[in-house]
MARTOR-333394 format. One record per residue: residue number from 1; x, y negated, z of N, C-alpha, C in turn; chain. Coordinates in pm, whole numbers, padded with zeros to 5 digits, m for minus. Layout:
<rs>
[NUM, [X, Y, Z], [X, Y, Z], [X, Y, Z], "A"]
...
</rs>
This chain:
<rs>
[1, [m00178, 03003, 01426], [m00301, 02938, 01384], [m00417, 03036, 01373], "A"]
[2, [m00420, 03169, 01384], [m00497, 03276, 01313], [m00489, 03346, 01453], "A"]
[3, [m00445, 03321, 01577], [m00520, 03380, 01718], [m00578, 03306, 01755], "A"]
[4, [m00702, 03390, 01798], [m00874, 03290, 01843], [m00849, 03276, 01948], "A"]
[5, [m00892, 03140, 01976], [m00898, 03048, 02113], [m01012, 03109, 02156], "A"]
[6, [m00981, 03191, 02293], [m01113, 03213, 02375], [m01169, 03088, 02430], "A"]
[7, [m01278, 03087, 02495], [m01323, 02997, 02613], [m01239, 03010, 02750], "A"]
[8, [m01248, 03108, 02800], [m01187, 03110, 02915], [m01044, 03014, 02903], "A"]
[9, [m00971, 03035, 02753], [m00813, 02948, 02786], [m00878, 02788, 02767], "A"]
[10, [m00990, 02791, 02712], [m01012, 02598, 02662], [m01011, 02558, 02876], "A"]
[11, [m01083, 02663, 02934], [m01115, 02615, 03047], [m01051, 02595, 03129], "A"]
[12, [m00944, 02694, 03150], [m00823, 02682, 03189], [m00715, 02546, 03150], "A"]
[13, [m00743, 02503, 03041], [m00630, 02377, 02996], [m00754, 02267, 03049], "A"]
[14, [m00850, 02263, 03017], [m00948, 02136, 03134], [m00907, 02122, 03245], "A"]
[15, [m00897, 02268, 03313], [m00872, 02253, 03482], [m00768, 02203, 03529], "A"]
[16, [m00650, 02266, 03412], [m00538, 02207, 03417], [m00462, 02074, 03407], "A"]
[17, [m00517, 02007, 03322], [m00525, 01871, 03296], [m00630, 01769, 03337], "A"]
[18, [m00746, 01775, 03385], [m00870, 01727, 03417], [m00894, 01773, 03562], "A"]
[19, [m00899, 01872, 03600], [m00921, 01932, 03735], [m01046, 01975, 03731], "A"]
[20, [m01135, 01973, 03603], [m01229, 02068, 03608], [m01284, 02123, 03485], "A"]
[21, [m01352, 02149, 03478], [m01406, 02254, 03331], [m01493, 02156, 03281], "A"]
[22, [m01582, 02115, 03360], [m01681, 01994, 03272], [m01830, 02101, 03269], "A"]
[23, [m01862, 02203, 03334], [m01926, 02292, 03310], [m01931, 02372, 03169], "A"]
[24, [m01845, 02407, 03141], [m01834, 02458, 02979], [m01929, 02582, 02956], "A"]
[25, [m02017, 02620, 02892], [m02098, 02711, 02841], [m02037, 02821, 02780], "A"]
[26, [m02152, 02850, 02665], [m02128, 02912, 02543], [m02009, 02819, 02411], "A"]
[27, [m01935, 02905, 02379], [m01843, 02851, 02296], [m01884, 02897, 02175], "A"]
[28, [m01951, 02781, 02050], [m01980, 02870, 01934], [m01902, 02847, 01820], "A"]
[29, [m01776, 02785, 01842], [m01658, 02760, 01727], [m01535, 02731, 01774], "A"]
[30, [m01413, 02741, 01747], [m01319, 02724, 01752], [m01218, 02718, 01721], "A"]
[31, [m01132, 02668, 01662], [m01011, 02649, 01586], [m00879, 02618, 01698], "A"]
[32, [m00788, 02662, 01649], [m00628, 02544, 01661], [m00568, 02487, 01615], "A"]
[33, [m00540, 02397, 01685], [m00475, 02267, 01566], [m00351, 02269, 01586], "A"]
[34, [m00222, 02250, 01516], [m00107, 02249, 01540], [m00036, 02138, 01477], "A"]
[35, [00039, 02055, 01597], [00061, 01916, 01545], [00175, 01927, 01477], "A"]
[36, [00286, 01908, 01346], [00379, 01950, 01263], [00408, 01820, 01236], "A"]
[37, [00556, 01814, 01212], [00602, 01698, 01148], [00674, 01750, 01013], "A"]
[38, [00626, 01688, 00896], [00740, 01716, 00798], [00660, 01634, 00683], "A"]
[39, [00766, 01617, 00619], [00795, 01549, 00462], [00858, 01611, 00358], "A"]
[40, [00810, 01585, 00256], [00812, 01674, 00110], [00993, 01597, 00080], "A"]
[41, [01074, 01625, 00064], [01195, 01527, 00018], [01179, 01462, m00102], "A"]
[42, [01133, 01518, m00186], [01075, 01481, m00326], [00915, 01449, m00398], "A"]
[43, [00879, 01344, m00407], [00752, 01347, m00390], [00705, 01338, m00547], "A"]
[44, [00797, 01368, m00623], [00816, 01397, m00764], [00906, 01478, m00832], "A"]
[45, [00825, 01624, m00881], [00984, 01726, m00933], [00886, 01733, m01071], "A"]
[46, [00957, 01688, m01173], [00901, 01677, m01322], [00758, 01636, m01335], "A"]
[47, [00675, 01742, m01401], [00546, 01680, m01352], [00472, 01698, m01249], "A"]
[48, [00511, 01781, m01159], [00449, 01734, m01058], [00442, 01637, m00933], "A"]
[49, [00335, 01592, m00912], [00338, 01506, m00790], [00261, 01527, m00664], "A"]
[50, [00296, 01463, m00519], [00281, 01546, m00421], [00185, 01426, m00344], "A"]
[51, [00061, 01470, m00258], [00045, 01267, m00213], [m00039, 01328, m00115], "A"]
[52, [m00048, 01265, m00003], [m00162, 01279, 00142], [m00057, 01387, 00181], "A"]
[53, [m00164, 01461, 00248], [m00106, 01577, 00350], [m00008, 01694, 00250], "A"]
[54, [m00019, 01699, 00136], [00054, 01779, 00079], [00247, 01695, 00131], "A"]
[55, [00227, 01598, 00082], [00362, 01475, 00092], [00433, 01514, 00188], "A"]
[56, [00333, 01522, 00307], [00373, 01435, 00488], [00220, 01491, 00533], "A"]
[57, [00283, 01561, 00673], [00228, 01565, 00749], [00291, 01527, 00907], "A"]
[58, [00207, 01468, 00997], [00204, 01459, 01135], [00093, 01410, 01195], "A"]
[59, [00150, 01393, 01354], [00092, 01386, 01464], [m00034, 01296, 01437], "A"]
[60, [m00190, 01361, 01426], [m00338, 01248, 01421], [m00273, 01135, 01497], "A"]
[61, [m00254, 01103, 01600], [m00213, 00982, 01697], [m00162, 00910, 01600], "A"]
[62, [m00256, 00741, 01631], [m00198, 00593, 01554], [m00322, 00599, 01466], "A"]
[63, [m00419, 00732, 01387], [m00513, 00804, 01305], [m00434, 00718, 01184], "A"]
[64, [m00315, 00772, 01156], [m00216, 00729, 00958], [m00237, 00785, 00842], "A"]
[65, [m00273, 00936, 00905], [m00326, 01070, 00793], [m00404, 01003, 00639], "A"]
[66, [m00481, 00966, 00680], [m00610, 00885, 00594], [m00555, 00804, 00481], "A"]
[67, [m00504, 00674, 00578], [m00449, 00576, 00539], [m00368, 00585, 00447], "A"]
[68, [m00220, 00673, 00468], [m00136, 00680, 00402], [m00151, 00748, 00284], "A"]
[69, [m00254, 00857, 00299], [m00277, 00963, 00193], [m00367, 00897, 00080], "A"]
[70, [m00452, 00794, 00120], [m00521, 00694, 00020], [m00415, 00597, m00015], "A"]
[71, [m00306, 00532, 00042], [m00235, 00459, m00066], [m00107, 00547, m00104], "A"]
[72, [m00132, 00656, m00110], [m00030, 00717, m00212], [m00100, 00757, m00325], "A"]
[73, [m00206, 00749, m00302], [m00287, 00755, m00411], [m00335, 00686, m00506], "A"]
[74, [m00339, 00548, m00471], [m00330, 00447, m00516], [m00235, 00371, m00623], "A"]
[75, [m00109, 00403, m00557], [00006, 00353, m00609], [00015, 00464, m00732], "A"]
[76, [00023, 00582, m00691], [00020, 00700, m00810], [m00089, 00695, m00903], "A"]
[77, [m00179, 00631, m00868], [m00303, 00659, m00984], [m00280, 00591, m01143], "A"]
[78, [m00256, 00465, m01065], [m00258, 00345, m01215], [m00109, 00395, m01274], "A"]
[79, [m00031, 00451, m01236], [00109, 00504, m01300], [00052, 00559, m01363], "A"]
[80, [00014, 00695, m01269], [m00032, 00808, m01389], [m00109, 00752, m01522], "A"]
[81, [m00195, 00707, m01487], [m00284, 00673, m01581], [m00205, 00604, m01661], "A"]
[82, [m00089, 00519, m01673], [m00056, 00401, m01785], [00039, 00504, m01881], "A"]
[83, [00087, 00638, m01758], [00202, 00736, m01861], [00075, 00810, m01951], "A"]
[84, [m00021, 00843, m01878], [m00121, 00917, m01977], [m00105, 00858, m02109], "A"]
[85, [m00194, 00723, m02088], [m00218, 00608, m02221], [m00123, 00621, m02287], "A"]
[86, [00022, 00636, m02246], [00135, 00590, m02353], [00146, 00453, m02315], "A"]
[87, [00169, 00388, m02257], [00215, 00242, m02210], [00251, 00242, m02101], "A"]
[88, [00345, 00334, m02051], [00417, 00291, m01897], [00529, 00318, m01919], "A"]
[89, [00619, 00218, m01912], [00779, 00199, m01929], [00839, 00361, m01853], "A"]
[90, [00978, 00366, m01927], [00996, 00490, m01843], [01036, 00518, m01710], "A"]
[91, [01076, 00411, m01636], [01105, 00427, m01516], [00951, 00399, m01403], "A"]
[92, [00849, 00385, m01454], [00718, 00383, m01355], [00682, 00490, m01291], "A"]
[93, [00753, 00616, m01353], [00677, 00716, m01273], [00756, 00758, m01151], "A"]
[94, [00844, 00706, m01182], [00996, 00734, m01031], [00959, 00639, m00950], "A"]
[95, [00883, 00521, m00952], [00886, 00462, m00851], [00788, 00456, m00795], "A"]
[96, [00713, 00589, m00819], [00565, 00646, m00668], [00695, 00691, m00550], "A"]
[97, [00803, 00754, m00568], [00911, 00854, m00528], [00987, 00749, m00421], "A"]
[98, [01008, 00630, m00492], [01139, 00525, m00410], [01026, 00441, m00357], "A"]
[99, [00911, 00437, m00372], [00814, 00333, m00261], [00704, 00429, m00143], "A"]
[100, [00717, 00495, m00179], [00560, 00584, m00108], [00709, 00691, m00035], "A"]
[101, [00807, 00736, m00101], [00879, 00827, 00027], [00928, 00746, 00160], "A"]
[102, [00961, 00608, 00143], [00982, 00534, 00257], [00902, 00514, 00342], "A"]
[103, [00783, 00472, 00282], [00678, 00469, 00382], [00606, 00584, 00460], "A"]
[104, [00628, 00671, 00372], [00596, 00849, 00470], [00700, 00843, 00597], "A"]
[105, [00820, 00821, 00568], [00904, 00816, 00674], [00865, 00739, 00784], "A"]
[106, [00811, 00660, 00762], [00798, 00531, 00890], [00675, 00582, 00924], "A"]
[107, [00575, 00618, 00865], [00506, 00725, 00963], [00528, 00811, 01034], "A"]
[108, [00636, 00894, 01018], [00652, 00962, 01068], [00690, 00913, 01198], "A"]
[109, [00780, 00801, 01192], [00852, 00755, 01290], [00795, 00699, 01398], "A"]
[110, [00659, 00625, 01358], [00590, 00588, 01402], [00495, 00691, 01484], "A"]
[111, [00430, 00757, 01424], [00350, 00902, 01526], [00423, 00951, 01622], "A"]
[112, [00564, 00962, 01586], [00654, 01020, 01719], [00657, 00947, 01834], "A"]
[113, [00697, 00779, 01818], [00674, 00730, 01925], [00533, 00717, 01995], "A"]
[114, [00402, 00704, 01923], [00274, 00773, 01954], [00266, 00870, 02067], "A"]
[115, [00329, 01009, 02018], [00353, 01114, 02116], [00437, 01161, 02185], "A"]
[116, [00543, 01036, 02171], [00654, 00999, 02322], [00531, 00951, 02417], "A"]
[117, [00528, 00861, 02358], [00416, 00714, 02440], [00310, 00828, 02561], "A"]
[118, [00190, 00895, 02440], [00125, 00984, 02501], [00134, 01061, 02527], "A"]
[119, [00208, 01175, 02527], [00201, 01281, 02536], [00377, 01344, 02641], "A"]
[120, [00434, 01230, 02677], [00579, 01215, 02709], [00578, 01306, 02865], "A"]
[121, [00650, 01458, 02920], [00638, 01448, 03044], [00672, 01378, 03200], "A"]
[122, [00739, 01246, 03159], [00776, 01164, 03262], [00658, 01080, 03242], "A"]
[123, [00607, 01060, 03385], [00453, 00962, 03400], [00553, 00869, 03438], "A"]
[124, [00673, 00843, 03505], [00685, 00677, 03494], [00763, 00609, 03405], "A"]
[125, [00837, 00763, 03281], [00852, 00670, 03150], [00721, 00625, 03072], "A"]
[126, [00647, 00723, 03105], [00497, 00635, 03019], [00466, 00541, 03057], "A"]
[127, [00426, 00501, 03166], [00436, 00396, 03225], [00511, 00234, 03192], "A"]
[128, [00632, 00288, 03190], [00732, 00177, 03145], [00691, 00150, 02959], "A"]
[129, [00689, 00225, 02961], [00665, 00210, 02776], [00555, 00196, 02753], "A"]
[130, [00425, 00197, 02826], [00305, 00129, 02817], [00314, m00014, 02830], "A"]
[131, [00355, m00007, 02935], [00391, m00192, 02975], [00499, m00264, 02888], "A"]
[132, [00600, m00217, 02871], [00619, m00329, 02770], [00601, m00273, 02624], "A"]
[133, [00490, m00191, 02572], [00428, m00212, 02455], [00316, m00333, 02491], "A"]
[134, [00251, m00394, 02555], [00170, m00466, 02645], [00229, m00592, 02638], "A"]
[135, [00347, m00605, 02656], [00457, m00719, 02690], [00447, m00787, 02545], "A"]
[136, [00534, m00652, 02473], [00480, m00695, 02331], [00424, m00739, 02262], "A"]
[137, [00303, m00696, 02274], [00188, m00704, 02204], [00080, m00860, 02197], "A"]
[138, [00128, m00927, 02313], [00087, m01060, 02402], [00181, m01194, 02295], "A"]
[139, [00275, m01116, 02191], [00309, m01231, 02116], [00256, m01259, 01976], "A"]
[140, [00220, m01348, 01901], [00127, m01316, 01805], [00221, m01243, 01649], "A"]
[141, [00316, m01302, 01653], [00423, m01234, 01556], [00399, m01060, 01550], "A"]
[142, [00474, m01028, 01665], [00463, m00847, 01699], [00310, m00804, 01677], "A"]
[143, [00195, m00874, 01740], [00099, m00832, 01765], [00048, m00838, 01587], "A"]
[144, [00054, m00884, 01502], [00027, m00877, 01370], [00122, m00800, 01284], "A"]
[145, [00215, m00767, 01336], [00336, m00683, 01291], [00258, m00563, 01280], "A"]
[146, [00216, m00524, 01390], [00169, m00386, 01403], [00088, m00379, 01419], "A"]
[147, [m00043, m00480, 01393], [m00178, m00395, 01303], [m00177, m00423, 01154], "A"]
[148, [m00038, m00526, 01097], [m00061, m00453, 00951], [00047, m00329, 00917], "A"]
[149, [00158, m00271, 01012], [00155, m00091, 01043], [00066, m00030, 01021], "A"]
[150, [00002, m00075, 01135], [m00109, 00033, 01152], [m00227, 00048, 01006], "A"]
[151, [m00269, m00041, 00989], [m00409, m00071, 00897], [m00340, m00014, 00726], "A"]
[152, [m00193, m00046, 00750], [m00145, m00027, 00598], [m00099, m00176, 00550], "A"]
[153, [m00215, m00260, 00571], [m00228, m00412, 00506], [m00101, m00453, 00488], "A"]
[154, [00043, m00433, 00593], [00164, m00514, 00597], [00265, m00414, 00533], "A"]
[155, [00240, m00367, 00487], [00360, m00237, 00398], [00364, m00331, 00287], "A"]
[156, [00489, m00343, 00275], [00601, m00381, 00146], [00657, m00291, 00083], "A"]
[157, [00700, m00318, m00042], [00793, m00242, m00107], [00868, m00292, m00149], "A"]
[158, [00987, m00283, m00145], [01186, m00311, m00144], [01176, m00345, m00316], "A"]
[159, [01185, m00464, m00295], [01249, m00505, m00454], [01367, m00523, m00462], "A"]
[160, [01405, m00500, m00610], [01584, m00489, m00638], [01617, m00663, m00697], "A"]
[161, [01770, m00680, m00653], [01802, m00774, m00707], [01817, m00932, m00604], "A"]
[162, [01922, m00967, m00580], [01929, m01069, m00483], [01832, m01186, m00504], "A"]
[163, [01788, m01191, m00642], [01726, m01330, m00684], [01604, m01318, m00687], "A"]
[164, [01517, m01182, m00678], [01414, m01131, m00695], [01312, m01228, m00601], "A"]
[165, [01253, m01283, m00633], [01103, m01396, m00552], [01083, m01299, m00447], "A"]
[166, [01092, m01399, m00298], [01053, m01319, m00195], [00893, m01266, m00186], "A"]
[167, [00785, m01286, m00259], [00675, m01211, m00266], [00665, m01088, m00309], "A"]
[168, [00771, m01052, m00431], [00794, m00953, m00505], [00728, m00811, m00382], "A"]
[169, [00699, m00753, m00402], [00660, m00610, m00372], [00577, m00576, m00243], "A"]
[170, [00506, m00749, m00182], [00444, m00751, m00072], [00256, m00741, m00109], "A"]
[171, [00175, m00698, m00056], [00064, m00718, m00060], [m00007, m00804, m00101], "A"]
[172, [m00129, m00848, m00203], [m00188, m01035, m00184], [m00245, m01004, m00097], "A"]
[173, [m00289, m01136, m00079], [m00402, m01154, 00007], [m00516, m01189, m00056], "A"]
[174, [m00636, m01167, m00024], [m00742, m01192, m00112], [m00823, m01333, m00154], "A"]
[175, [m00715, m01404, m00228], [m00729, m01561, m00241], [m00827, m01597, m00365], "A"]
[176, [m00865, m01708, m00352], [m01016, m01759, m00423], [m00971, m01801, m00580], "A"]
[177, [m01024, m01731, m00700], [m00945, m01791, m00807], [m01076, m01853, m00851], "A"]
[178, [m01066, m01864, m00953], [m01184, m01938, m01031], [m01267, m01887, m01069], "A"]
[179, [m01395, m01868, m01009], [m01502, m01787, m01071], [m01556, m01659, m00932], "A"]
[180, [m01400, m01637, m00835], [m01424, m01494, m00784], [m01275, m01458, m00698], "A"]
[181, [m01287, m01414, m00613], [m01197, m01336, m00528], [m01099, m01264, m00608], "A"]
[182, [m00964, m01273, m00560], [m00890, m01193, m00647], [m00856, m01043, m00644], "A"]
[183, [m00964, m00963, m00584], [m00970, m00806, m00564], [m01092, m00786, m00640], "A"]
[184, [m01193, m00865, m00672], [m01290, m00855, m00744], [m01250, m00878, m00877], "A"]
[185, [m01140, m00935, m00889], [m01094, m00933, m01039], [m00992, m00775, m01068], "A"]
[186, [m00956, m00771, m00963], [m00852, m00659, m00958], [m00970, m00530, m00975], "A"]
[187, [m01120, m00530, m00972], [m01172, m00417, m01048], [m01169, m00309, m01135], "A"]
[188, [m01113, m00391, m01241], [m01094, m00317, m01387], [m00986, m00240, m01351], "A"]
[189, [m00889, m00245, m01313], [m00784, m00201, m01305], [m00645, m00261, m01381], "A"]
[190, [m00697, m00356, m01439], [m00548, m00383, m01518], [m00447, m00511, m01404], "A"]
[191, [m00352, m00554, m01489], [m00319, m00630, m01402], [m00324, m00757, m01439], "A"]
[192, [m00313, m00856, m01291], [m00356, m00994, m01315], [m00250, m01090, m01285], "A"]
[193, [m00271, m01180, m01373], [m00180, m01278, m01389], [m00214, m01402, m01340], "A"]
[194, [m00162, m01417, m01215], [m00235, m01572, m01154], [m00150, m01686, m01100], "A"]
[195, [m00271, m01800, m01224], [m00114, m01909, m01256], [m00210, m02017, m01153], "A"]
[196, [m00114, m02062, m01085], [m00123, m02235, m00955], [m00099, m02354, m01059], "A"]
[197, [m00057, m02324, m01134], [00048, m02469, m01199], [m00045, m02565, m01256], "A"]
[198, [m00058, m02667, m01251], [m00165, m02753, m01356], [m00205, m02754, m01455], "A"]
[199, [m00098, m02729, m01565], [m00132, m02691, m01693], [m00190, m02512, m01731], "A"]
[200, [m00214, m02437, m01625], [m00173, m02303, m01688], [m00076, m02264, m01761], "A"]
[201, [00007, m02299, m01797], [00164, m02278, m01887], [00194, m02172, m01898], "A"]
[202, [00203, m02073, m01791], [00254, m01971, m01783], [00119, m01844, m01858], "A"]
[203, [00088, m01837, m01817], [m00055, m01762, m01868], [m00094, m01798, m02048], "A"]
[204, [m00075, m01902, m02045], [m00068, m01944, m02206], [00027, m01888, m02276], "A"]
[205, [00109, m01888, m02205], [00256, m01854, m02304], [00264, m01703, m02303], "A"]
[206, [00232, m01620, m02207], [00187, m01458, m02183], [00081, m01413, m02311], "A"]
[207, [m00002, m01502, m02371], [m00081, m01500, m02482], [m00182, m01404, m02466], "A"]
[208, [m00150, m01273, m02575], [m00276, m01201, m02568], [m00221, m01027, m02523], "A"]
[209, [m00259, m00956, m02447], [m00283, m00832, m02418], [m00323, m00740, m02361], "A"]
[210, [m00378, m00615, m02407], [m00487, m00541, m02338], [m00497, m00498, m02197], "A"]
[211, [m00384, m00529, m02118], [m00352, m00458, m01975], [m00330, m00586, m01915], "A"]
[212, [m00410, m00728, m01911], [m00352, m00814, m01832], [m00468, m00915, m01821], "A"]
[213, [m00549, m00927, m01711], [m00656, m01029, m01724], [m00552, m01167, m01616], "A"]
[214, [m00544, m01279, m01693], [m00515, m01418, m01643], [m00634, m01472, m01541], "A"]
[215, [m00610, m01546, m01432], [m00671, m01610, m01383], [m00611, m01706, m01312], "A"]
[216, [m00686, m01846, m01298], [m00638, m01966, m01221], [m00679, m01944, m01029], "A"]
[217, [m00530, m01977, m01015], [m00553, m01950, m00851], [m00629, m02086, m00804], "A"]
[218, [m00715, m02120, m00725], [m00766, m02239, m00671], [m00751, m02290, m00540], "A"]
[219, [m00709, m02171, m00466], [m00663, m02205, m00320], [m00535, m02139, m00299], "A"]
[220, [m00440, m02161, m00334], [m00337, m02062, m00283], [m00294, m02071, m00135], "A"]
[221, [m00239, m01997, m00104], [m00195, m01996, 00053], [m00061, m02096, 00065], "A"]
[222, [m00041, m02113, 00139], [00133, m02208, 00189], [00168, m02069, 00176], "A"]
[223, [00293, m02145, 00100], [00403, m02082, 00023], [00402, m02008, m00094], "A"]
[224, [00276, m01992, m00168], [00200, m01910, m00242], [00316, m01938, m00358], "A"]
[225, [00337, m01838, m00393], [00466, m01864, m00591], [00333, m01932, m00701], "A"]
[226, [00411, m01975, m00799], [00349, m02082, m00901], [00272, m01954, m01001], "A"]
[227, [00307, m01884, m01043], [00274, m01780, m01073], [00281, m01617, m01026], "A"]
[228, [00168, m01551, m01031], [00196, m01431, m00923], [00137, m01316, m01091], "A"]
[229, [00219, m01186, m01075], [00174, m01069, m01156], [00163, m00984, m01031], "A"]
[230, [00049, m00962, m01045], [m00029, m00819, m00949], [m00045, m00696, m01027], "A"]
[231, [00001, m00605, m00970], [m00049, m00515, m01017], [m00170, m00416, m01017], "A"]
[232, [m00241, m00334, m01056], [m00386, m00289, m01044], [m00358, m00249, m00864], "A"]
[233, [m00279, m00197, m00836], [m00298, m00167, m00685], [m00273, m00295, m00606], "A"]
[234, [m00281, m00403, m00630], [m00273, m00518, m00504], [m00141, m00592, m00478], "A"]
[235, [m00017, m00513, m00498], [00076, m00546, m00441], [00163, m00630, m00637], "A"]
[236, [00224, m00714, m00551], [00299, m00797, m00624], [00381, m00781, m00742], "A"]
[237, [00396, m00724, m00860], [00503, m00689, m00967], [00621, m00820, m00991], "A"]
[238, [00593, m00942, m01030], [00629, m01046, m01001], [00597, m01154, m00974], "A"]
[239, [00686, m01229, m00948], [00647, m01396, m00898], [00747, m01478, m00952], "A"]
[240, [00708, m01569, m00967], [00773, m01748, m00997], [00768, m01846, m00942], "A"]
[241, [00852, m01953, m00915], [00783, m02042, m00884], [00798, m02160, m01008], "A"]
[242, [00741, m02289, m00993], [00767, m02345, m01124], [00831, m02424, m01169], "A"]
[243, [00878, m02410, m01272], [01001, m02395, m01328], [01035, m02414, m01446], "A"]
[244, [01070, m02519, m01537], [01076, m02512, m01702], [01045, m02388, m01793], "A"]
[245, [01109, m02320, m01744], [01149, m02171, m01809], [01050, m02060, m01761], "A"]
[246, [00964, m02153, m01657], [00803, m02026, m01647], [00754, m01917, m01725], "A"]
[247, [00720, m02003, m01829], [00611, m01926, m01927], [00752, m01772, m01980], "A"]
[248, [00836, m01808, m01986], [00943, m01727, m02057], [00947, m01618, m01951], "A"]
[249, [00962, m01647, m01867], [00996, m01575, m01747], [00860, m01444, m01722], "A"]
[250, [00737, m01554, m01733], [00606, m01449, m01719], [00639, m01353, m01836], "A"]
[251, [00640, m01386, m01952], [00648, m01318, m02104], [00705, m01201, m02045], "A"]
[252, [00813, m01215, m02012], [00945, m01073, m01953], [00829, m00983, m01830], "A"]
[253, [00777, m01011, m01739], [00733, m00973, m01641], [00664, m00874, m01700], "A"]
[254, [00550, m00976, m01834], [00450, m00871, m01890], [00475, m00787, m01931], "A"]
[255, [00647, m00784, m02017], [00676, m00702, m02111], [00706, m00534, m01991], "A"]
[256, [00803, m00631, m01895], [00860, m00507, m01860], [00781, m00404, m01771], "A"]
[257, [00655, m00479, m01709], [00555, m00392, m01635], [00446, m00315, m01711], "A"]
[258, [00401, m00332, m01809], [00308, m00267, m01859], [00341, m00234, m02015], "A"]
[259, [00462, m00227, m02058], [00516, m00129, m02101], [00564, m00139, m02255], "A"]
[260, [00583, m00076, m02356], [00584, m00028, m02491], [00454, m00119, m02519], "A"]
[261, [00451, m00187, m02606], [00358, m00255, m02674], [00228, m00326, m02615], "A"]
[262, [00307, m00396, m02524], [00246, m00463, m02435], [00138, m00562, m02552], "A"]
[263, [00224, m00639, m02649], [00138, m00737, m02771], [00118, m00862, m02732], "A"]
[264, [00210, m00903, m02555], [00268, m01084, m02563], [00303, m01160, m02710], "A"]
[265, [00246, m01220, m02681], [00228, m01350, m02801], [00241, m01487, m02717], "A"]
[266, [00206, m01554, m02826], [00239, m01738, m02802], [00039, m01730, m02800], "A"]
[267, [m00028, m01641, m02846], [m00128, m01675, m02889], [m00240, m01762, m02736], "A"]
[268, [m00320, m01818, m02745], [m00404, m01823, m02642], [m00555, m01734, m02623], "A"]
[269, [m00539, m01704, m02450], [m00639, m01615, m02442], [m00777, m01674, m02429], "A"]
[270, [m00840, m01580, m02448], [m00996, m01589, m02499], [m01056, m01634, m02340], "A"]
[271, [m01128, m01655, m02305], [m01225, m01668, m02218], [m01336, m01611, m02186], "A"]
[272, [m01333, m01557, m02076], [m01447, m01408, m02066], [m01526, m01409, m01883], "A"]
[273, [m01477, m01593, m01888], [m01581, m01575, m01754], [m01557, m01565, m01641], "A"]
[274, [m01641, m01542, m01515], [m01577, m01537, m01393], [m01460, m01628, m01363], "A"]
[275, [m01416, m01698, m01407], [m01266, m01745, m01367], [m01128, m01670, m01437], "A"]
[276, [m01180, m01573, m01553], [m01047, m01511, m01587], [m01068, m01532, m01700], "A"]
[277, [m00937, m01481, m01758], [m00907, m01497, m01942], [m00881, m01343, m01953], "A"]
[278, [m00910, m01292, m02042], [m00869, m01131, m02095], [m00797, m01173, m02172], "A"]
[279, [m00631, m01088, m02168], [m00566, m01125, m02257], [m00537, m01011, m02352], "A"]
[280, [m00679, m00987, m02435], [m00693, m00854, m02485], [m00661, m00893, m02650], "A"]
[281, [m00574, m00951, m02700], [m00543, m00953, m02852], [m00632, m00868, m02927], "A"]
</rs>
């Protein structure tokens, strides 16, 4: 990394690959870049934590660098922050480690085939693997598969437990609650509790506490759960659908995601507008 790229070799790899120089001049900067693959195995050793290019690095091709390094950041932030406060159960901080190391991997996996694809020296395996990425891509399933890869948008995270609501650990989508968009509620940072059901039941019975703004969903999507807990980063903590035993069920959700003295009650929450309830006891 620390021997200077003359001009003469940039011109030489043009000619070589291009068949000409392009008229190249004066050269007044230059670096080398060296494409590396690797991953941290541990993306948590006591207190420290590891996220973006420190984590994982590879191949620019697919451009993931960014992406990935902003939602590891993401997912790690509101942890950190709830262990700071003193209100994050003790197993929250292990699971930046079991959700964000999987997904480094599939980057990785992903850039490689990138620089099979491009960079491969058989021109009529590229070829073949151009075309039916092409083939692919012409169905609408695959073709949405892999721009929410690519974008981030379609990354899940593996929930435990056979019975666990199939929304559990997937992305929302940014659906219309009462008052406001549900990423515009997701502002503050705490997390939101959003009940479909007619009565609100579930949200009532969640009562009052400082880490949880309620809101009524108004459009949900087909298939949308009766009740959804989001967490400050977007993605799903739990779901319900509805069910006698709702409100009981949310109560547990609240307790067990946001921590030591969460302060669920029977009580009812206050009203603060926009379409949400603060359930700030």
């Amino acid at each position: 990394m620390d021997v200077p790229l003359p001009v003469e070799e940039v011109r030489a790899a043009f000619g070589r690959i291009a068949g000409t120089d392009f008229g190249m001049g004066e050269q007044r900067w230059s670096s080398r870049f060296r494409s590396e693959r690797r991953q941290a195995r541990e993306y948590r050793v006591g207190r420290v934590f590891l996220a973006g290019d420190a984590a994982h690095v590879h191949s620019p091709l697919g451009g993931q660098g960014m992406n990935t390094g902003i939602q590891d950041a993401m997912n790690l932030g509101w942890k950190l922050a709830a262990a700071v406060g003193g209100r994050a159960p003790s197993w929250l901080l292990d699971s930046y480690q079991d959700e964000r190391h999987r997904v480094g991997a599939q980057v990785l996996t992903l850039t490689d085939g990138f620089n099979r694809l491009v960079l491969g020296r058989s021109a009529i395996r590229r070829a073949l693997q151009a075309r039916a990425i092409r083939s692919l891509l012409r169905f609408g399933p695959a073709r949405r598969r892999m721009v929410g890869r690519l974008t981030g948008i379609g990354i899940a995270y593996r929930a435990g437990g056979r019975r666990t609501h199939p929304w559990t650990g997937r992305r929302v989508p940014d659906v219309r609650c009462a008052g406001g968009r549900l990423y515009e509620l997701l502002r503050g940072g705490r997390f939101l509790l959003l009940d479909s059901t007619d009565g609100g039941a579930a949200a009532d019975a969640v009562g009052t506490s400082p880490r949880v703004l309620a809101a009524r969903c108004t459009e949900p999507p087909e298939g949308w759960p009766a009740v959804v807990l989001v967490r400050p980063d977007g993605y799903v903590a739990w779901a319900g659908d509805d069910r006698p035993n709702l409100g009981a069920e949310a109560v547990a959700a609240v307790a067990r995601w946001c921590g030591p003295g969460a302060g669920v009650d029977a009580g009812r929450p206050a009203d603060v507008g926009s379409g949400g309830r603060a359930l700030d006891g």
